[in-house]
VEXDREN-2710 file (C-alpha; in Angstrom, 1 decimal):
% VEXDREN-2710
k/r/px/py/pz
1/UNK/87.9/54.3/137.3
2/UNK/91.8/53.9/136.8
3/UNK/93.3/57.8/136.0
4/UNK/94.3/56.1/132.6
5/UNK/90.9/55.1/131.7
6/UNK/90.0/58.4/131.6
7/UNK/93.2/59.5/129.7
8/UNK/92.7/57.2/127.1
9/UNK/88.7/58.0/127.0
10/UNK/90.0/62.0/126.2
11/UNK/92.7/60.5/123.4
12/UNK/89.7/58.7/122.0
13/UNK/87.6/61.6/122.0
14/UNK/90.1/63.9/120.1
15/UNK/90.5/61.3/117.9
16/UNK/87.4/60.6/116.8
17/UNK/86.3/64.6/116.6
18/UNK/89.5/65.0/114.3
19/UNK/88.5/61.6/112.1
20/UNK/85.2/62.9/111.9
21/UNK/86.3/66.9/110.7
22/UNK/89.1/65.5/108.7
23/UNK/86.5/63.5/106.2
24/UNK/83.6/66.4/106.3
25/UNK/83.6/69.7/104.7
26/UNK/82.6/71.6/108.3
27/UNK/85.8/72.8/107.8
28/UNK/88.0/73.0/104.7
29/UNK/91.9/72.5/104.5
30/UNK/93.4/75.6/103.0
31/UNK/96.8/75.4/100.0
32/UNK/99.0/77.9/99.1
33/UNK/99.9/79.0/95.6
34/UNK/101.8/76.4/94.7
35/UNK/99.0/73.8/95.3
36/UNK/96.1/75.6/94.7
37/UNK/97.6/77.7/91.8
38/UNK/96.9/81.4/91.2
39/UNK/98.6/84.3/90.1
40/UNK/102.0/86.4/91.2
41/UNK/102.3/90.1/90.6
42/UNK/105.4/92.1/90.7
43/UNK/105.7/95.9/91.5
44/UNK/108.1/97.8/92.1
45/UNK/107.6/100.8/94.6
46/UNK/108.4/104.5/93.6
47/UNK/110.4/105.8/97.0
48/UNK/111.7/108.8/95.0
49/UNK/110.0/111.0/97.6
50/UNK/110.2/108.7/100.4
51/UNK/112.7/109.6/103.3
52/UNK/115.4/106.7/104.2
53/UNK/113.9/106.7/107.2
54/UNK/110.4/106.1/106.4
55/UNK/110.9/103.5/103.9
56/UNK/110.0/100.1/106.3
57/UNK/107.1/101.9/107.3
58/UNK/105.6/102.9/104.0
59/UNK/106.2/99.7/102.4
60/UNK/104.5/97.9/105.6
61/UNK/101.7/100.6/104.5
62/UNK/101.5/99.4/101.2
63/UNK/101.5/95.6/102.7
64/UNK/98.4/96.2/104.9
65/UNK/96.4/98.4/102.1
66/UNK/96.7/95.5/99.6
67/UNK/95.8/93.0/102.5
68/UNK/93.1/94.1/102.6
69/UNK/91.6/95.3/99.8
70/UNK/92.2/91.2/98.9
71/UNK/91.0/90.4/102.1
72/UNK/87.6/92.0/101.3
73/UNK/86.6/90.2/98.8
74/UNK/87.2/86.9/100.7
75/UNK/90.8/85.5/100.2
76/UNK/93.0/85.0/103.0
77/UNK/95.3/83.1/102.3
78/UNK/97.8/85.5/100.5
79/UNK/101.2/86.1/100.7
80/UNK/102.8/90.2/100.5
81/UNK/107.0/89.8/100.8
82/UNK/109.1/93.2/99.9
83/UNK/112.1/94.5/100.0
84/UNK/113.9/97.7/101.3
85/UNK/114.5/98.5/97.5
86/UNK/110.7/98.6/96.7
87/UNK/110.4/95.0/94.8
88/UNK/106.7/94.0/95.8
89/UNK/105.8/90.2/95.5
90/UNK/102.2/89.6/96.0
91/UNK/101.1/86.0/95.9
92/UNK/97.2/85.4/95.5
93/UNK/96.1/81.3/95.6
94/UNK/92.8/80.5/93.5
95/UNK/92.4/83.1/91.2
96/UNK/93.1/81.6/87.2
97/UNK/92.9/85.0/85.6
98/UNK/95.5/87.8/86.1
99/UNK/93.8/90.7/85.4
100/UNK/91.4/89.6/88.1
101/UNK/94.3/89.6/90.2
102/UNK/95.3/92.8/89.0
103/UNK/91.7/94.1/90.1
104/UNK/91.8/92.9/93.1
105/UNK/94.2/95.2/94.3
106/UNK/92.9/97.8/92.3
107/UNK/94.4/101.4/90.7
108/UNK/94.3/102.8/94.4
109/UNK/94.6/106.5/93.9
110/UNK/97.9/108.2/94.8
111/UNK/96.9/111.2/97.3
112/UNK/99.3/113.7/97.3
113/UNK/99.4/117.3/98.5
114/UNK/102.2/119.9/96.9
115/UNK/103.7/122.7/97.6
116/UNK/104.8/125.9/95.8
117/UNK/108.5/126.6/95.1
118/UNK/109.4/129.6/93.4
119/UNK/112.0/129.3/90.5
120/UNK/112.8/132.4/88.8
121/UNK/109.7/133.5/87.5
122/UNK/107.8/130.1/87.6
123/UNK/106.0/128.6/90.2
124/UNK/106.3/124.7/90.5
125/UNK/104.9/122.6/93.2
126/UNK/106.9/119.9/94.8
127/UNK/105.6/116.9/97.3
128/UNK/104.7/117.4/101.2
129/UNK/105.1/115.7/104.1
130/UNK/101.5/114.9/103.5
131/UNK/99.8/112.1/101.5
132/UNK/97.0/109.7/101.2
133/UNK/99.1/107.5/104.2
134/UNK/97.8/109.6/106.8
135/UNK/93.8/109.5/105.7
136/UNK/91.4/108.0/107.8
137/UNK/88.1/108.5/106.2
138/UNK/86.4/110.1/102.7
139/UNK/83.0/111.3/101.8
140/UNK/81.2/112.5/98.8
141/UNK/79.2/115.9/99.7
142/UNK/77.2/119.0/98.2
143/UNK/79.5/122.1/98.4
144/UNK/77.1/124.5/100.8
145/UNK/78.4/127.3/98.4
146/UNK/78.6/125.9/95.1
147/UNK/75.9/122.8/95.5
148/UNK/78.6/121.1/93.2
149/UNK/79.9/117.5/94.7
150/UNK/83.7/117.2/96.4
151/UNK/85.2/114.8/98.2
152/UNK/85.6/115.8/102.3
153/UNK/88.6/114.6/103.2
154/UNK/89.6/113.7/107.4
155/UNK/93.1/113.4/108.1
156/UNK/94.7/111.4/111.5
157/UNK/96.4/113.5/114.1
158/UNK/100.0/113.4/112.7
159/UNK/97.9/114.3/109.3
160/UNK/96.1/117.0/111.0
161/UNK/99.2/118.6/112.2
162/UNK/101.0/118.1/109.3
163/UNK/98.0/120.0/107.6
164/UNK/97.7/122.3/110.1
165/UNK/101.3/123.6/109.7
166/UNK/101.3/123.7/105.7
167/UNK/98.2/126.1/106.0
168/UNK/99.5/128.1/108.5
169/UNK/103.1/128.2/106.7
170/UNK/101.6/129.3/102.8
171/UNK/98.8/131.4/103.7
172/UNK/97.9/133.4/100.8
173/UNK/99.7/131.0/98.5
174/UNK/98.2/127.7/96.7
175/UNK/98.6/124.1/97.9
176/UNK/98.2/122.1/94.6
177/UNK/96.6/118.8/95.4
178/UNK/97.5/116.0/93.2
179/UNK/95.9/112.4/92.7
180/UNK/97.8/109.7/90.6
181/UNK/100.4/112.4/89.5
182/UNK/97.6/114.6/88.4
183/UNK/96.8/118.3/89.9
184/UNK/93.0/118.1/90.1
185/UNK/92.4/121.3/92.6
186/UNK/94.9/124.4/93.6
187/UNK/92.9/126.2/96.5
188/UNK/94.1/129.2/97.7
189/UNK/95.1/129.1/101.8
190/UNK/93.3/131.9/103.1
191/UNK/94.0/130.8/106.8
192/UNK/95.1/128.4/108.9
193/UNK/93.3/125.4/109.1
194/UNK/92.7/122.9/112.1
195/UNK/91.1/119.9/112.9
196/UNK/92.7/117.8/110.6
197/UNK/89.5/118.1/107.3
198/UNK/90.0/119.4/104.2
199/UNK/88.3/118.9/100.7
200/UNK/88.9/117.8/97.4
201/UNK/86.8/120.3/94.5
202/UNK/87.2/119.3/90.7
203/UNK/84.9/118.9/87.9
204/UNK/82.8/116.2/89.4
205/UNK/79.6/114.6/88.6
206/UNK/77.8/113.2/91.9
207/UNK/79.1/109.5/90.7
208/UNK/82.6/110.2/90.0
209/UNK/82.5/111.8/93.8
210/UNK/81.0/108.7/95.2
211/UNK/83.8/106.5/93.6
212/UNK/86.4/108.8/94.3
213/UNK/85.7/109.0/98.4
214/UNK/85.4/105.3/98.2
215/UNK/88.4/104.2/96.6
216/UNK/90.2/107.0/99.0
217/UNK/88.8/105.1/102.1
218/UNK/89.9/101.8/101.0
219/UNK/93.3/103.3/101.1
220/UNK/95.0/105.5/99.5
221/UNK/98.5/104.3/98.3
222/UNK/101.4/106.7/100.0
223/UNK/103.2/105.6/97.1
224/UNK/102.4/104.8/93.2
225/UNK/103.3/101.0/92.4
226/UNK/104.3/100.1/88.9
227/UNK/103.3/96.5/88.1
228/UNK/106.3/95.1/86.2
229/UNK/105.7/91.0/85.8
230/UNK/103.3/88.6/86.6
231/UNK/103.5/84.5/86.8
232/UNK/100.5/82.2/86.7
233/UNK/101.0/78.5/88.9
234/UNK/98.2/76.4/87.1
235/UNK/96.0/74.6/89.6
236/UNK/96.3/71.3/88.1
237/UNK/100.1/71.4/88.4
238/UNK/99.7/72.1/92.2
239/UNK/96.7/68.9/92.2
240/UNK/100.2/67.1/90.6
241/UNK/102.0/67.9/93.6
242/UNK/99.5/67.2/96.2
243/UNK/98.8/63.7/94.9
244/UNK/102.6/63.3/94.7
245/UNK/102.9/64.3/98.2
246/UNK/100.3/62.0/99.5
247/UNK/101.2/58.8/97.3
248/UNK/104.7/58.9/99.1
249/UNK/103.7/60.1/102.7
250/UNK/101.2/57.0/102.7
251/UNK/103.8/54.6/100.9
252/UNK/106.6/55.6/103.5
253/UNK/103.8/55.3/106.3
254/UNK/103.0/51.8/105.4
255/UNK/106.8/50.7/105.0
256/UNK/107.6/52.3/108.3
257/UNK/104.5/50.9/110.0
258/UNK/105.5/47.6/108.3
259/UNK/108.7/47.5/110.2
260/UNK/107.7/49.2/113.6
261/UNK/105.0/45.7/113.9
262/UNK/107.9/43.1/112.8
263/UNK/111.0/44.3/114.3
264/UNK/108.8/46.0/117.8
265/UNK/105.9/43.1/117.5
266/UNK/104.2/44.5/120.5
267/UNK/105.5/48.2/120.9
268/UNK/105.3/48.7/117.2
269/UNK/101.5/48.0/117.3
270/UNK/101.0/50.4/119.7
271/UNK/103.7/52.9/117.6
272/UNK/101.3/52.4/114.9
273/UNK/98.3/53.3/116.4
274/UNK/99.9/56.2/117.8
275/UNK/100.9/57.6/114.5
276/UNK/97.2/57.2/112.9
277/UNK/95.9/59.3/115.9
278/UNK/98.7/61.9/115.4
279/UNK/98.4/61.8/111.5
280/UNK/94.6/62.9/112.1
281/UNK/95.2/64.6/114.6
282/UNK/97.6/67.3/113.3
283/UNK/95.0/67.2/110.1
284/UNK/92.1/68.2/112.3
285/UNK/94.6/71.2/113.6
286/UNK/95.3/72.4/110.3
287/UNK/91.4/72.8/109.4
288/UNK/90.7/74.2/112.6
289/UNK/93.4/76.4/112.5
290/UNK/93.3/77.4/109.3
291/UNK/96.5/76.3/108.4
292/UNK/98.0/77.5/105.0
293/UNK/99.5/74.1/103.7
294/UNK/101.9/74.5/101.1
295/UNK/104.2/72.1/99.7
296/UNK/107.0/73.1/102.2
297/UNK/104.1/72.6/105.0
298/UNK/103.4/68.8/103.7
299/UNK/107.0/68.6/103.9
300/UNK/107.4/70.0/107.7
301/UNK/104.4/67.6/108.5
302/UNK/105.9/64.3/107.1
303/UNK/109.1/65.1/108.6
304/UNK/107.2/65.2/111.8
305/UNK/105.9/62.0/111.0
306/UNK/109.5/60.7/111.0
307/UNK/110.4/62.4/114.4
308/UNK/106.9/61.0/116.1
309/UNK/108.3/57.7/114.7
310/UNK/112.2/58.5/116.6
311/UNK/110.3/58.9/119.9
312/UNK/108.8/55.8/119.8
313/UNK/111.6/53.9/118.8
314/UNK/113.6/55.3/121.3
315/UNK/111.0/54.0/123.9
316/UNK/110.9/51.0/122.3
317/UNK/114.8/50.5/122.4
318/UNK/114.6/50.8/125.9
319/UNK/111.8/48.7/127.3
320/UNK/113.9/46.0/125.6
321/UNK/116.6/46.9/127.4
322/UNK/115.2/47.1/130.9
323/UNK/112.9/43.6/129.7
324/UNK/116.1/42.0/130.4
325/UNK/117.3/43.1/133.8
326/UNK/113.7/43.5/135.2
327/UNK/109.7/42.4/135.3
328/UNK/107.8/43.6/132.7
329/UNK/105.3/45.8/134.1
330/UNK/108.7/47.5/136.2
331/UNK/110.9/47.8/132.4
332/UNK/107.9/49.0/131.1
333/UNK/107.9/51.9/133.3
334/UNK/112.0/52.5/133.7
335/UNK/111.6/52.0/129.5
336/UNK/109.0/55.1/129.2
337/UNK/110.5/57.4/132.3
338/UNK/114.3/56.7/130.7
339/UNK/113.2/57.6/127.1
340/UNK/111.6/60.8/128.4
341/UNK/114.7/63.2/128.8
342/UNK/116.0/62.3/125.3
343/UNK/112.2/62.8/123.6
344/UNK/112.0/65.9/125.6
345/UNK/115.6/67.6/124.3
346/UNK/115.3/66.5/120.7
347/UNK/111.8/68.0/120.4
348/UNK/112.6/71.1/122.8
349/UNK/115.7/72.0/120.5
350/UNK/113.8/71.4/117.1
351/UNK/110.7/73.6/118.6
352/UNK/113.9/76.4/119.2
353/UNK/114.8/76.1/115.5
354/UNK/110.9/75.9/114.3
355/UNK/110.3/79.5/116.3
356/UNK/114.0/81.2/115.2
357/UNK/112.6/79.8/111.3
358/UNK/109.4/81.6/111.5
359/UNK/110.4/84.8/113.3
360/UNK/113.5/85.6/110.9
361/UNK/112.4/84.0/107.6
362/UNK/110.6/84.1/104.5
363/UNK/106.9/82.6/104.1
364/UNK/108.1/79.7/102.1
365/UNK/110.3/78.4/104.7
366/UNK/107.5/79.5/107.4
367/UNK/104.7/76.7/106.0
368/UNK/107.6/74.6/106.9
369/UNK/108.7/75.6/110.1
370/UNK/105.0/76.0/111.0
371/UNK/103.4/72.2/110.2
372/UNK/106.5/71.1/112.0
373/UNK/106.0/73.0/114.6
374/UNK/102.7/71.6/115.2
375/UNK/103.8/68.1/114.5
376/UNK/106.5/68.2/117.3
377/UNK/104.2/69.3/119.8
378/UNK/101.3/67.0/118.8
379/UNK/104.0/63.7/118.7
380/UNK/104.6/64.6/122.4
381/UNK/100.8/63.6/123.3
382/UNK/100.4/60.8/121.1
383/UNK/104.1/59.1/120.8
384/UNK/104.4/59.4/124.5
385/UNK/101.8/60.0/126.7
386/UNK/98.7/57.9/124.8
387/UNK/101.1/55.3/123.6
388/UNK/102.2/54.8/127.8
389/UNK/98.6/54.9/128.6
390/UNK/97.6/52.5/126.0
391/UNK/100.8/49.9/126.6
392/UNK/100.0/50.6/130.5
393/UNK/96.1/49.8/130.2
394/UNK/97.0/46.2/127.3
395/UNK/99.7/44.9/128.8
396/UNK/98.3/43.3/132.2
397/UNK/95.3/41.6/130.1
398/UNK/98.6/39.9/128.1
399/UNK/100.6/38.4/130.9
400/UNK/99.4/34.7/129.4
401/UNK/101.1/35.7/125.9
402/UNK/104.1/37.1/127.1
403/UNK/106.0/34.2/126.7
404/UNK/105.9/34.7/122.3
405/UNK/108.5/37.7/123.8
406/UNK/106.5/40.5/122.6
407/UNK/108.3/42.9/123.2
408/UNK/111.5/41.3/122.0
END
């Protein structure tokens, strides 16, 4: 068997696995906000205490923790942007109901630890190096002493040194510890303490304990966040959109599949066929991937469409050119091997531009640069590699009908 037969046997193969995922719910296609609705919160970070230097890191800090406290309960597909200033954008697709939104990332309690500063004949206590940002684990236990409940409390090891050189620099003076602004135990530092544990003792019921350690292992906050707006994107004005999007990407398909046939006749077939197998083939990639499609994505992936479409023109434009200097089985393979170098720079230099959109930009512009990304590299295979197989594997089985011209 021909090296081609088995080519086109793998293209048929991938085709028929993505027509067959694309049309069952194995795997579902996954929409951003703006298609699938949901809710927006605003907050705005309090960096008050927060050295210059620390800032990208705690606000990446608070970026993870509400990832995934979200994440947890089964939604993936949000979006956290923020700036240096402290504005907090959290974007969360599916959910109708704000305060649910608002639960989801939950009153996270605020873990500081304070220290004493003496002013005249009052004793004040100001924030630490040391918060919530360096804990690594809770529990809820009996005090050995007492046999009241407190909260243990285990620290990393830049925590652990950090606590381990407060204790050792207050001994015999109080280390207020402070949750949500609150001081809710001043112990007294007797010693030195190491290994990086220390606990939490209050007025606790055995409940209040257990929900306490919890919501400190889920993470606590290094920072408190005021919520200060929130927008709701109704679903059925992102199902608007979505229909939208696909009435005109399957209008425009069918005008420029309409033309490929009657101005390319024989090549435009073959264009055509190309672009259904790349079509469901970059859907199957999307599922499988699980590709966030937004409407900037459905626009990156019809803009692809167009580009698949400029590659096979462009091979196209040249088999007619070599038709007429050369036989046909010898233009069709000057037409392909000519096209090749300009294919190859247009889609290396748009693939530069996809990777420079999604390193340096925002998420919006990153659905975009991502679907298009995809496309470019998936109209590559089908535009020019199954569409020379397929021409390559017809066109000796159409010698008798060469004479309607075609290709011309």
């Amino acid at each position: 068997m021909p090296k081609t037969d088995y080519y086109l046997i793998v293209f048929a193969l991938i085709f028929i696995v993505s027509i067959f995922f694309v049309f069952t719910n194995f795997l579902k296609f996954k929409f951003g906000l703006d298609l699938a609705g949901g809710v927006i919160l605003y907050y705005n970070a309090d960096l008050t205490n927060v050295k210059s230097k620390e800032i990208s890191d705690t606000l990446a800090a608070i970026k993870d923790l509400i990832e995934r406290r979200i994440n947890a309960l089964g939604i993936s597909e949000i979006n956290i942007s923020y700036t240096n200033s402290g504005k907090i954008i959290v974007e969360i697709p599916y959910v109708k109901d704000p305060q649910t939104a608002i639960d989801m990332i939950g009153s996270t309690p605020v873990l500081e630890f304070r220290i004493p500063l003496q002013k005249g004949t009052t004793t004040i206590f100001v924030p630490s190096e040391l918060t919530g940002k360096y804990l690594i684990n809770a529990n809820a236990v009996l005090n050995p002493n007492t046999g009241f409940p407190v909260v243990e409390l285990e620290f990393n090891k830049e925590g652990a040194k950090i606590f381990e050189h407060l204790t050792e620099k207050y001994i015999n003076q109080p280390i207020a510890i402070y949750l949500d602004n609150k001081p809710i135990f001043i112990p007294l530092v007797r010693e030195k303490i190491s290994g990086g544990k220390a606990i939490i003792e209050g007025k606790f019921t055995w409940q209040e304990a257990k929900e306490l350690a919890y919501r400190l292992k889920q993470g606590a906050l290094p920072v408190p966040l005021k919520l200060v707006g929130i927008s709701v994107v109704a679903p059925e004005l992102g199902e608007k959109f979505l229909m939208l999007s696909i009435k005109g990407g399957t209008i425009g398909f069918i005008l420029v599949a309409l033309f490929m046939i009657l101005y390319y006749r024989f090549q435009g077939i073959i264009a055509v066929i190309a672009l259904i197998m790349y079509i469901f083939i970059n859907l199957f990639i999307y599922k499988a991937l699980g590709v966030v499609l937004s409407l900037a994505g459905i626009t990156g992936f019809i803009l692809s469409i167009g580009m698949a479409v400029d590659a096979n023109i462009l091979i196209a434009e040249r088999i007619k050119e070599e038709i007429k200097r050369n036989k046909i089985i010898t233009a069709l393979e000057l037409g392909f091997n000519r096209a090749w170098p300009s294919i190859r720079d247009s889609n290396v230099s748009t693939l530069i531009s996809v990777l420079l959109m999604y390193i340096l930009t925002t998420s919006f512009v990153k659905g975009f640069a991502l679907t298009l990304g995809i496309g470019v590299l998936t109209s590559m295979l089908t535009a020019v590699f199954f569409t020379k197989f397929l021409t390559f594997k017809i066109v000796p089985k159409l010698e008798k009908l060469l004479t309607f011209k075609i290709f011309d």
